[in-house]
C-alpha positions as CSV (number, residue, x, y, z in Angstrom):
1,X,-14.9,-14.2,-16.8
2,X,-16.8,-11.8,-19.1
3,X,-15.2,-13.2,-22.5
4,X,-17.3,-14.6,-24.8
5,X,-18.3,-18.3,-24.1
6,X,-18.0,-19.3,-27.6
7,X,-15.1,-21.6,-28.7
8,X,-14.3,-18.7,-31.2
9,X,-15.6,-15.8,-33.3
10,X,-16.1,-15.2,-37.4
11,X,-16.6,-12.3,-39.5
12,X,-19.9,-12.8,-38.9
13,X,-19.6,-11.5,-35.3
14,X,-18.5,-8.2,-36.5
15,X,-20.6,-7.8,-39.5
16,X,-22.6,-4.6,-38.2
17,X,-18.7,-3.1,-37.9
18,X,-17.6,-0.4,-40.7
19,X,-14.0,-0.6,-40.9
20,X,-13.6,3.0,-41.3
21,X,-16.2,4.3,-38.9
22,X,-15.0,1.7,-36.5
23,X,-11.7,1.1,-36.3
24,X,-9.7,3.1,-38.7
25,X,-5.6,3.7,-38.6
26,X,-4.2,4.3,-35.2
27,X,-4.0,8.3,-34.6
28,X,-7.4,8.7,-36.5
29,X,-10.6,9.3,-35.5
30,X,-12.2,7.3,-33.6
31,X,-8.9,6.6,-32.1
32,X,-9.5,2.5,-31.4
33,X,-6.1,2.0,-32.6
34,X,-4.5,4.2,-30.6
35,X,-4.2,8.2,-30.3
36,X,-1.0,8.2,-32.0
37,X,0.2,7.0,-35.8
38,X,3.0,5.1,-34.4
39,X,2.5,4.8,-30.7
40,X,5.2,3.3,-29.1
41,X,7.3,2.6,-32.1
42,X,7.9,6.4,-31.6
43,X,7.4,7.0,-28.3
44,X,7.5,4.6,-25.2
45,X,4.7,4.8,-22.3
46,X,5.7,6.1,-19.5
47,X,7.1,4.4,-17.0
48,X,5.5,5.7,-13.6
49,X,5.8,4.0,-9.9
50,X,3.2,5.3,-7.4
51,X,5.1,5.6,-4.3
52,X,4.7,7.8,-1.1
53,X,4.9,6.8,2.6
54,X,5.7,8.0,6.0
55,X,7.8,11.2,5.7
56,X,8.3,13.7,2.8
57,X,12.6,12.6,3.1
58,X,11.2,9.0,3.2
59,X,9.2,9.3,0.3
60,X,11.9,11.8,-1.5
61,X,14.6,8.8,-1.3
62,X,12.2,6.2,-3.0
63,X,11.7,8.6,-6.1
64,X,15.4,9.0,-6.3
65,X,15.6,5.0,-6.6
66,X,13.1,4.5,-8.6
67,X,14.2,7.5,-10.7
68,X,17.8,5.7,-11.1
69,X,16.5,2.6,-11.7
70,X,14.6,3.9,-15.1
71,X,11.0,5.4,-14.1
72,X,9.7,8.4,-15.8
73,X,7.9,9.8,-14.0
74,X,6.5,10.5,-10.5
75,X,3.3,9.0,-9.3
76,X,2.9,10.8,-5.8
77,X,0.4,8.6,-3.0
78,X,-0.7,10.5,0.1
79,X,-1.6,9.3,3.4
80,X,-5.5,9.6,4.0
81,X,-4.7,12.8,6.7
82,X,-3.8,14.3,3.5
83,X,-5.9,13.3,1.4
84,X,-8.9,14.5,3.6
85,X,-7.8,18.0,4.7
86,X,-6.3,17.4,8.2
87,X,-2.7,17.8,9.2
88,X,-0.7,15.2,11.2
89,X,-1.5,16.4,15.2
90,X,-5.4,16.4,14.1
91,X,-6.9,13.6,16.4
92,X,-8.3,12.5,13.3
93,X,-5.1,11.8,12.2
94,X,-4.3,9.5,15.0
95,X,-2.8,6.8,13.7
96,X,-3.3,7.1,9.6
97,X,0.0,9.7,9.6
98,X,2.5,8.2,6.4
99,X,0.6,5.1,6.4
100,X,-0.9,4.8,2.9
101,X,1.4,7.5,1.4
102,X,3.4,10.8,1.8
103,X,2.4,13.2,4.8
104,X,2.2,16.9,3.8
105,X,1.3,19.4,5.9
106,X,2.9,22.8,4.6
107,X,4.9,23.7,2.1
108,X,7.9,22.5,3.6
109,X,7.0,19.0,3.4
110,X,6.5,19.5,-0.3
111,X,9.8,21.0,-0.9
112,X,11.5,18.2,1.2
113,X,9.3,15.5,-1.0
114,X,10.9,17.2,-4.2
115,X,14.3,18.0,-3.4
116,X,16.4,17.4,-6.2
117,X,14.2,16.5,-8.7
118,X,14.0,18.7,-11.7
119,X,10.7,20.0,-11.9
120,X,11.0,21.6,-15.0
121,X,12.0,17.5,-16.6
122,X,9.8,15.5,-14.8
123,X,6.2,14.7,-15.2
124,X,4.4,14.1,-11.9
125,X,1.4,12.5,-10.9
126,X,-0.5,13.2,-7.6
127,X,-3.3,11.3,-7.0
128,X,-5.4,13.3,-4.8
129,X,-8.8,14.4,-4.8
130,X,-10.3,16.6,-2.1
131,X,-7.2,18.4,-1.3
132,X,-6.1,18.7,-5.0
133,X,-6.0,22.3,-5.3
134,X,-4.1,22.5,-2.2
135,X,-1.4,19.9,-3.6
136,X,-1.7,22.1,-6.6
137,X,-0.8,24.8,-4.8
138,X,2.2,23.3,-2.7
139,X,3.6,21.8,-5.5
140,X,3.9,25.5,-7.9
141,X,5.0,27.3,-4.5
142,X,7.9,25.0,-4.1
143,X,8.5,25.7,-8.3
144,X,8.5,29.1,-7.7
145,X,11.1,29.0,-4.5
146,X,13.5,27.6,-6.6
147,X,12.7,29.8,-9.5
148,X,11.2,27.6,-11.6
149,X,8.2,29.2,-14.3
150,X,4.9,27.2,-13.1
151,X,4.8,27.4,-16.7
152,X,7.1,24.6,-17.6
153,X,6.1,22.3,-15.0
154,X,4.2,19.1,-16.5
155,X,2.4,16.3,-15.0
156,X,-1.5,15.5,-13.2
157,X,-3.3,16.0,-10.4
158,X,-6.0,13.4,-10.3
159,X,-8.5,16.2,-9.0
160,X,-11.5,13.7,-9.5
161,X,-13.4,14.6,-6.8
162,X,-17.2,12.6,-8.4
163,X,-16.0,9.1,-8.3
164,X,-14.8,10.0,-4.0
165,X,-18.6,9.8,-3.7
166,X,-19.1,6.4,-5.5
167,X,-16.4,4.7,-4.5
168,X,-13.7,5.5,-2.4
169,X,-15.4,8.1,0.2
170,X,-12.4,10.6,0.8
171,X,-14.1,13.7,0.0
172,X,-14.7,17.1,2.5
173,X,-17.1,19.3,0.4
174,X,-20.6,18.6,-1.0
175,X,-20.5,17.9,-4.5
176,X,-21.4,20.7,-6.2
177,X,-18.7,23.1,-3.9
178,X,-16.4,20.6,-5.2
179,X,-17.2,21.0,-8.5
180,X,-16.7,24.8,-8.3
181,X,-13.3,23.8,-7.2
182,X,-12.2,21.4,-10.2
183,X,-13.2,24.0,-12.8
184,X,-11.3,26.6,-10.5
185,X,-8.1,24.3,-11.1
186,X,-8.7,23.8,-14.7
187,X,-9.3,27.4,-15.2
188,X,-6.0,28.8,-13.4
189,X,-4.3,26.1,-15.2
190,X,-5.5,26.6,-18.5
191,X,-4.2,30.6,-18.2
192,X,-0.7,29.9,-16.2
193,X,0.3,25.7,-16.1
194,X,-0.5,24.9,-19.8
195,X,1.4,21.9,-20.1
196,X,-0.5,20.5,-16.7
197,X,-3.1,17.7,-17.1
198,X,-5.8,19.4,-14.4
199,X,-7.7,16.2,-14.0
200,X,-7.3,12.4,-14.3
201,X,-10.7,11.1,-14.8
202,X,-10.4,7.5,-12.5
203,X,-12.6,4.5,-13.4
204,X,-9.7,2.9,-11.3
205,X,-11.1,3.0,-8.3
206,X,-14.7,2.1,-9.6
207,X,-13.6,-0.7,-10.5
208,X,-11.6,-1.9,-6.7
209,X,-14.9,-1.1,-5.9
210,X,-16.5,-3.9,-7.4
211,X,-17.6,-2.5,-11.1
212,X,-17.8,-4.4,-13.9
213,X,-15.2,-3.3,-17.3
214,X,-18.6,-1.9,-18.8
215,X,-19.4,0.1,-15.8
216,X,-16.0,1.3,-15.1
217,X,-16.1,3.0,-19.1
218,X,-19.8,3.9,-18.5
219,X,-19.5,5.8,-15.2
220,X,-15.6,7.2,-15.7
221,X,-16.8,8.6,-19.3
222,X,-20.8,10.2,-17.2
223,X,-17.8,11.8,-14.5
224,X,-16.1,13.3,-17.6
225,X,-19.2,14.4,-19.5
226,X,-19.9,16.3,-16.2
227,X,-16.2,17.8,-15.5
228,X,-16.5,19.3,-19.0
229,X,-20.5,20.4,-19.0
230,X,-19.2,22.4,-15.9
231,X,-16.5,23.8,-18.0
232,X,-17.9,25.2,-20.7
233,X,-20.8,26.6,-17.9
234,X,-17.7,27.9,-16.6
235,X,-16.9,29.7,-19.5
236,X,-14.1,27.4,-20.7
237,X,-12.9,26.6,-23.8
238,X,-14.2,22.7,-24.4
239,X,-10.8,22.5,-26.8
240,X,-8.9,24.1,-24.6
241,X,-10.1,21.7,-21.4
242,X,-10.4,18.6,-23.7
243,X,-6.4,18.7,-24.6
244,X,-5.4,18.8,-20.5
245,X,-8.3,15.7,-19.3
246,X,-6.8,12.6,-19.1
247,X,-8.3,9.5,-17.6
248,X,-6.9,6.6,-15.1
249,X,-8.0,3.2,-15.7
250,X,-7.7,-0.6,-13.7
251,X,-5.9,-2.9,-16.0
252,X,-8.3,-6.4,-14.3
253,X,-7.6,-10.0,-14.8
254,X,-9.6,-10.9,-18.1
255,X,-6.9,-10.1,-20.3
256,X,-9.1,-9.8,-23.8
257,X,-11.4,-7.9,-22.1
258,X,-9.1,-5.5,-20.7
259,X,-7.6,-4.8,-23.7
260,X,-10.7,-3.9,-25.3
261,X,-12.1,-2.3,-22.7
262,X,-9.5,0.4,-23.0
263,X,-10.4,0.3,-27.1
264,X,-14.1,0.6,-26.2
265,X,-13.4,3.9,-23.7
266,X,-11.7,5.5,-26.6
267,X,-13.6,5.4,-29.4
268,X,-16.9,5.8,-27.3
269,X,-15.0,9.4,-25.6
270,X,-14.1,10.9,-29.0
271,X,-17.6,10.3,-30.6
272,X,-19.2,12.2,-27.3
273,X,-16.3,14.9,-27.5
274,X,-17.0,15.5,-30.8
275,X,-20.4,15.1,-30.9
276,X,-21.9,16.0,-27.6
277,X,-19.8,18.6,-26.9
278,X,-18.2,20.3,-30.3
279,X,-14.6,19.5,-29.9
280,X,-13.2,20.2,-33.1
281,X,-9.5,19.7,-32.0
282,X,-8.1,16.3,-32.4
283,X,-6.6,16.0,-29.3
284,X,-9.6,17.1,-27.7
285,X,-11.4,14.4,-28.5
286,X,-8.6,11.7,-28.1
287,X,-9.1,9.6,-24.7
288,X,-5.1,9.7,-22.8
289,X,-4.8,7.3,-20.3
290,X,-3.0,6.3,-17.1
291,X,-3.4,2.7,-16.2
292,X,-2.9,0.6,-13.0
293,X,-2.4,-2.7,-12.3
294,X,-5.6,-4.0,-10.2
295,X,-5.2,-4.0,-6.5
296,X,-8.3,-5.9,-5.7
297,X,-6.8,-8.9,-7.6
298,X,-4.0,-9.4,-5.5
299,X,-3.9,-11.9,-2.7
300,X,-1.8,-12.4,0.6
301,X,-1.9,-16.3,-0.1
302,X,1.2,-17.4,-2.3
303,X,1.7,-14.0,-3.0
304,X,4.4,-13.9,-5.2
305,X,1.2,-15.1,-7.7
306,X,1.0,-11.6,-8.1
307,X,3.5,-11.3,-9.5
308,X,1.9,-13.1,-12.8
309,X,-1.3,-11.5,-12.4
310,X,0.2,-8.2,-12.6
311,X,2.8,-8.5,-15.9
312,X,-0.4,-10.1,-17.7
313,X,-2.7,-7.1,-16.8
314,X,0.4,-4.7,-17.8
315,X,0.6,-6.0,-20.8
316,X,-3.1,-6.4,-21.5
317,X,-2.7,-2.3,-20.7
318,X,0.1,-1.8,-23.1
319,X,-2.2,-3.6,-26.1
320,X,-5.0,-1.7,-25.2
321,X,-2.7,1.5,-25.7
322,X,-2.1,3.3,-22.6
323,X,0.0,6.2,-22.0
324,X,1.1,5.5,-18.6
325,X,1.7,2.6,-16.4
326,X,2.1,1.9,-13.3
327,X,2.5,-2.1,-11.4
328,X,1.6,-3.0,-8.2
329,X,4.3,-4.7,-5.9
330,X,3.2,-8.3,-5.1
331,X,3.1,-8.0,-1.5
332,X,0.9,-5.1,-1.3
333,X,-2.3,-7.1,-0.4
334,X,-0.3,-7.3,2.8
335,X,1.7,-4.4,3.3
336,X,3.1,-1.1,1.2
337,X,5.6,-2.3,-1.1
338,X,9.5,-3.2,-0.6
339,X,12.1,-1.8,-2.5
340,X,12.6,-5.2,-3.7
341,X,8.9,-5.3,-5.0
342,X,9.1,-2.1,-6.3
343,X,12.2,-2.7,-8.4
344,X,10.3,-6.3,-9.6
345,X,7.4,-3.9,-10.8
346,X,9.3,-1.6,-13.1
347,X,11.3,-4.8,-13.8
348,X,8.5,-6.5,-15.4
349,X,7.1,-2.9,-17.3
350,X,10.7,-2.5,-18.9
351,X,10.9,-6.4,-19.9
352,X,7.3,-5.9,-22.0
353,X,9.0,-2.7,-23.8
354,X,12.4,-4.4,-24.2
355,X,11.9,-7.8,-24.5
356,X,8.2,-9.4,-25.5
357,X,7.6,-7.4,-29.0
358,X,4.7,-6.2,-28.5
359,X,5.8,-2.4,-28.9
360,X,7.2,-2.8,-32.6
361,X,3.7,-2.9,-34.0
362,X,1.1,-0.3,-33.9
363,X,-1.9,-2.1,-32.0
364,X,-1.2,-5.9,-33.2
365,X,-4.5,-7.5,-31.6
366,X,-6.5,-5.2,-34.0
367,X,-8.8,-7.4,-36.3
368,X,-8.8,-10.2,-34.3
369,X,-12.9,-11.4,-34.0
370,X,-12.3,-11.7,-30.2
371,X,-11.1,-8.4,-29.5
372,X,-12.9,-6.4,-32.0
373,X,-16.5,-7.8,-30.8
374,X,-15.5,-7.6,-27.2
375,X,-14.7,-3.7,-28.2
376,X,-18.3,-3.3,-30.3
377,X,-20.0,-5.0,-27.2
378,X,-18.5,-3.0,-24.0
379,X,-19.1,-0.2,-26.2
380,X,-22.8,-0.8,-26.6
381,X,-23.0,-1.8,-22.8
382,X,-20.8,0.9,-21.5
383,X,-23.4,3.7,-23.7
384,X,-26.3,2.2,-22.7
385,X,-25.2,2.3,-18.7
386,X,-24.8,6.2,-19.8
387,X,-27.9,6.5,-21.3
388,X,-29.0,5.2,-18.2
389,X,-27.3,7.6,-16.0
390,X,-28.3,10.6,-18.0
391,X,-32.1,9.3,-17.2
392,X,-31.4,9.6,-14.1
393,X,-31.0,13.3,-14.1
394,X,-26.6,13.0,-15.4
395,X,-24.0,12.6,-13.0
396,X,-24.3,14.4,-10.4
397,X,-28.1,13.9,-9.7
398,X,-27.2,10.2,-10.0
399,X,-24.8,10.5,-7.4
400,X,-26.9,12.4,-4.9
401,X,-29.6,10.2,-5.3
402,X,-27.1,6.6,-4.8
403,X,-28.3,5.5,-8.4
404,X,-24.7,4.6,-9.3
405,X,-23.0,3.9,-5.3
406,X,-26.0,0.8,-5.8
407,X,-25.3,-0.2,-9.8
408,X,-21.5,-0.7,-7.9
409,X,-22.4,-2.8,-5.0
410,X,-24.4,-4.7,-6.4
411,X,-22.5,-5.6,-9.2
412,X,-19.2,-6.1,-6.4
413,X,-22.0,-8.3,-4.0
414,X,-22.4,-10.7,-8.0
415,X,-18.7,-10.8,-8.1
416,X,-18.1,-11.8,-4.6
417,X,-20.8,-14.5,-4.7
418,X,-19.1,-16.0,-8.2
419,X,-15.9,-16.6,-6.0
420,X,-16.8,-17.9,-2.8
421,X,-19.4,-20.1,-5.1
422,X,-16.0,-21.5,-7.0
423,X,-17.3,-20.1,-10.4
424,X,-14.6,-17.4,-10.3
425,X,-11.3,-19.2,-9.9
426,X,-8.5,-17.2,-7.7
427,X,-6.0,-19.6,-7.9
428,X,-3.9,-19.9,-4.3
429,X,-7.6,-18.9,-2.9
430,X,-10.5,-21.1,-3.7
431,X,-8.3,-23.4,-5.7
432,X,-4.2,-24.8,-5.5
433,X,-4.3,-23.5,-1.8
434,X,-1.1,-24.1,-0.3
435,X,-0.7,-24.8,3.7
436,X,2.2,-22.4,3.8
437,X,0.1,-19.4,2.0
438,X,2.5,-16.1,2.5
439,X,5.7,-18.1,2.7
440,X,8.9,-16.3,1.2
441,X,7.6,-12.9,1.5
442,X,5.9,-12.6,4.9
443,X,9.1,-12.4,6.8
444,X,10.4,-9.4,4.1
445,X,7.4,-7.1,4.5
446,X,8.2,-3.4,4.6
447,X,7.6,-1.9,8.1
448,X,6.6,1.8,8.7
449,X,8.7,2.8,11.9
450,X,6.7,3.6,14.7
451,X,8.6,6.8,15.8
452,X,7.0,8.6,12.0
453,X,3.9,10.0,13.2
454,X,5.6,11.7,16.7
455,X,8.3,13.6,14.2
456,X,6.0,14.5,11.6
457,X,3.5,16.1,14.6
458,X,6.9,17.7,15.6
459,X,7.5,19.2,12.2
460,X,4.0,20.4,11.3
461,X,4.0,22.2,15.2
462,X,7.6,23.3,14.0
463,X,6.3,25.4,11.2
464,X,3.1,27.0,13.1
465,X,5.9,28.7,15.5
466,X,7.9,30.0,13.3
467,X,5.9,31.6,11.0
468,X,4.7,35.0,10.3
469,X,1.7,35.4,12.2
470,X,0.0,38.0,10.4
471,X,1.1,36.6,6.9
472,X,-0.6,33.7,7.1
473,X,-4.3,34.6,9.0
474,X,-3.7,37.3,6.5
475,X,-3.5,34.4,3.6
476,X,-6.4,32.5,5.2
477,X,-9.1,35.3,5.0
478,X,-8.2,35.7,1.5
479,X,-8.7,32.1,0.5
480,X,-11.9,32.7,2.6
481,X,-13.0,35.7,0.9
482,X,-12.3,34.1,-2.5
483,X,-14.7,30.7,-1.5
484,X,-17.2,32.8,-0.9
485,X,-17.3,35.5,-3.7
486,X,-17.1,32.9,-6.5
487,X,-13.1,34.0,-7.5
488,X,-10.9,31.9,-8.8
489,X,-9.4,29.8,-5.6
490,X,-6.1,28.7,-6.7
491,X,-3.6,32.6,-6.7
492,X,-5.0,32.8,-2.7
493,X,-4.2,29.1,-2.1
494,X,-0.6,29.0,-3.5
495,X,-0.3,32.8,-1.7
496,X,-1.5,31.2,1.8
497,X,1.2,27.9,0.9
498,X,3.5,30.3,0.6
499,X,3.0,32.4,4.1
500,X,3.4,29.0,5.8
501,X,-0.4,28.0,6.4
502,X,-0.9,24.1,6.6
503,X,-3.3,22.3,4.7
504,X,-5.9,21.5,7.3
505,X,-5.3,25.0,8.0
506,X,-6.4,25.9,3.8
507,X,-9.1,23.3,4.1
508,X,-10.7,24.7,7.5
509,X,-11.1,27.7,5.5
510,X,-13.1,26.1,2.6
511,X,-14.8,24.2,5.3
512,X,-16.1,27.2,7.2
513,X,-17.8,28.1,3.1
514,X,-18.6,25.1,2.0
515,X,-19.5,22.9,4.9
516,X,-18.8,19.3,4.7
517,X,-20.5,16.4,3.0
518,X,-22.8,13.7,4.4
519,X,-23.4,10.6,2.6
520,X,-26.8,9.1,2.5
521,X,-26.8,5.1,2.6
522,X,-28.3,3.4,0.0
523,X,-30.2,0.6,0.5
């Protein structure tokens, strides 16, 4: 564990610290306490499941349980078809249709996957990345068949298309294309979805990926830095684009490190707002934050462990001072989760607000030694890992070149070596291993039904006959057109969702402009 390996810490560990440079009073700059005076005495976190899988009905029924058992908002997962541009009877698709999240293919899906849920009420999260303009677009056509003002709609699409290339591969254009695209959404959004968060920043999946806390701040907060250089290039106000970022974070297993990890992260992005970039807005240069409990950390042996390991790294979330949280079900290191899991999730979210305390007081680990030099040290380390980056020509350069895919793998390879070596403990693992390993959840996993895929080919072939023909080649060229003349992408998108053209469909046409990305092994 990263913790510091002395017994304990004395004023003397934090003597380089001004109080009021450093810390200061929650909803102050540099926001370490918190972005907000009173936080959650005044206003809860919200409650978010991420849910999605097999068919847009399928996934439509699980929002309206979690919905009536307390969640506040949506947290949309997409099946990797999806996610990567192709629609269900692609041959790439073989096999991946609904399996890892929602299938959407047109805008029919969509408005199936949102059927009575008031837009206009509820905040909701997609996480998708490649496709996220297309989502985007789905989503504020199905607003505006029921008549609802894309105005008024609220909630995030993760849109975070840099870290696809460092961590979790599901991207479809080169980088810079995809760039173009990201500032295309926060552009459109900034003129006609105000109260829509246009990117969600994700050191989440750096850190599955093996990262250590300081690298997840370090290369989440280099992404950022570039989203919002290309802004302003853009010709985007950096207030104006600072107020709708938000970020999405991995709440790990090292509790005081978590905690100020996510203190560390804040502080460190409003100093670089403010003084890298000019934001004179407060809530421009205040870090907001999703958080999710860590996948990577869960285990098919004794799994309802999990169960522990994720209420300890929700709470180490809620005293670090999230916005937003979602928990992972503890048998989804062998499956997606059960209703019974998913319930057990929110379950332990609503018993840390309710029950443990910990919201009545405005951050209540601040001045503790531990936490305050573990947040002056991931600080340094996290700044230093950008300097580092920046040396190595920013963000984007050090993606092309696999500077930071490497600083990842081989600080995942150090990690995996501490735990088959015993020095990282995984208990039910490499130690208190139990004969019967799954046993009591095994037999209850959730199942996806075979027959999905061969109706949700059925449906996607469905729409392609009875659509307009002209309307939506029409559609198509004009999504075309706009790729290649530099205009803003999203009007054409949502006007192609609209005439009934799929999403492969959408992202054949940016394809056929942008071409398609090629990674380059490191070593």
């Amino acid at each position: 564990m990263a913790s510091s390996a002395r017994p304990y810490l004395t004023p003397e560990d934090l003597a380089g610290s001004d109080f009021e440079r450093d810390i200061g009073a929650p909803g102050a700059f540099p926001y370490t306490r918190g972005i907000q005076p009173d936080m959650y005495r005044g206003r809860p976190w919200t409650m978010r499941q991420y849910a999605g899988f097999a068919t847009a009905a399928d996934s439509n029924r699980r929002f309206h349980y979690l919905l009536a058992r307390g969640v506040t908002g949506l947290s949309v997962a997409f099946d990797l078809p999806t996610q990567i541009g192709y629609d269900s009877d692609h041959p790439h698709a073989a096999g991946e249709v609904g399996r890892v999240g929602v299938a959407i293919d047109s805008i029919e899906d969509m408005a199936v996957l949102l059927e009575g849920i008031p837009l206009d009420r509820v905040s909701t999260s997609m996480t998708i990345n490649a496709t996220a303009i297309i989502l985007l677009a789905l989503y504020a056509a199905v607003a505006r068949r029921h008549g609802t003002p894309i105005r008024a709609l609220s909630g995030t699409v993760q849109n975070d298309i840099l870290k696809e290339y460092v961590a979790r591969g599901t991207y479809i254009f080169p980088p810079r294309p995809s760039l173009r695209v990201v500032t295309d959404v926060m552009a459109f959004c900034a003129r006609e979805m105000p109260r829509w968060n246009t990117i969600s920043v994700s050191g989440y999946h750096i850190r599955e990926a093996g990262a250590t806390a300081a690298q997840e701040v370090a290369f989440t907060l280099a992404h950022a830095c570039a989203y919002v250089q290309a802004a302003a290039d853009a010709g985007l106000d950096v207030d104006a684009v600072g107020q709708r970022l938000s970020f999405f974070f991995n709440a790990h297993n090292d509790f005081l490190e978590e905690i100020a990890k996510f203190r560390a992260a804040r502080r460190l992005w409003a100093r670089i707002m403010r003084d890298r970039f000019g934001a004179a807005n407060p809530r421009a240069q205040q870090l907001r934050f999703h958080t999710q409990t860590a996948g990577s950390t869960l285990t098919a042996q004794q799994p309802d462990n999990n169960i522990v390991r994720v209420a300890l790294q929700a709470l180490a979330a809620v005293l670090g001072g999230t916005q937003s949280l979602h928990c992972n079900g503890r048998d989804e290191a062998l499956a997606l989760p059960t209703e019974e899991s998913a319930t057990i999730a929110l379950r332990t979210q609503q018993i840390i607000l309710h029950e443990s305390g910990v919201a009545n007081t405005v951050d209540p680990v601040g001045g503790a030694y531990a936490i305050e030099a573990l947040t002056d040290r991931l600080e340094r380390d996290a700044a230093a890992l950008m300097d580092a980056v920046e040396a190595h020509g920013g963000a984007l350069r050090a993606i092309e070149s696999g500077y930071i895919q490497q600083q990842i793998q081989d600080a995942a390879y150090r990690a995996q070596q501490a735990v088959d070596g015993g020095d990282t403990v995984v208990v039910g693992v490499n130690r208190f291993a139990d004969r019967d390993g799954a046993a009591g959840v095994a037999g209850d996993l959730f199942r996806l039904d075979p027959e999905v895929e061969r109706r949700q080919i059925e449906r996607v072939r469905a729409v392609r006959a009875g659509r307009s023909e002209q309307g939506w080649q029409s559609a198509l060229a004009a999504v075309e057109r706009a790729a290649r003349d530099g205009a803003n992408l999203v009007p054409p998108i949502i006007a192609a969702c609209e005439a009934q053209a799929t999403l492969g469909e959408i992202a054949d046409a940016l394809r056929r402009v942008f071409g398609e990305y090629q990674e380059t092994p490191t070593r």
